[in-house]
ZAFIGU-195158 format. One record per residue (C-alpha): x, y, z. Coordinates in steps of 0.5 Angstrom, whole numbers, plus 500, padded with zeros to 3 digits. Layout:
REM residues N
XYZ ...
END
This chain:
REM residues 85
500500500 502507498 505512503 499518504 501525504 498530510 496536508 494541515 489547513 491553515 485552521 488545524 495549524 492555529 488550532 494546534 498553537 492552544 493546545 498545551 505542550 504536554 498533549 501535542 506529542 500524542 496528537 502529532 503521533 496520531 496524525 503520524 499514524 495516518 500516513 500508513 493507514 488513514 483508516 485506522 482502528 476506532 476512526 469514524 466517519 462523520 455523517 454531515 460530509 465525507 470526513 473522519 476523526 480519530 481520538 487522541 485523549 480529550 481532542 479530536 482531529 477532523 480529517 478527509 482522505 483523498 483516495 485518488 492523490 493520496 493524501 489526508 486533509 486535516 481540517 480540525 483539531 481541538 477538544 471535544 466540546 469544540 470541534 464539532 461546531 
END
């Protein structure tokens, strides 16, 4: 299987500035597993658009797959209560 790109949005990249050093380790490996399989375990699909999250501790990172070029988008990162909005 080939390796995704990861594309962060501008939003994800200021999104990812607030949260504290000590959760960032966990989400950057997240976000790094994505590369191999970005359909992991435990994702989900979102059911308003064609988007996942996965779960890193109380933060959620939203993200799209795109099949064709082989990348993963990701759109949102940010705490539970916040990101859905």
């Amino acid at each position: 299987m080939a390796e995704y790109k990861i594309l962060l949005k501008r939003t994800a990249v200021k999104e990812l500035e607030k949260v504290p050093q000590i959760d960032l380790q966990r989400i950057f490996k997240r976000i790094e597993t994505l590369k191999e399989n970005p359909r992991p375990q435990g994702c989900e699909k979102l059911s308003a658009r064609e988007r996942y999250r996965i779960r890193p501790g109380n933060y959620r990172i939203v993200y799209a797959v795109r099949d064709v070029d082989g990348c993963v988008h990701v759109f949102k990162i940010g705490q539970r209560r916040d990101v859905y909005q």
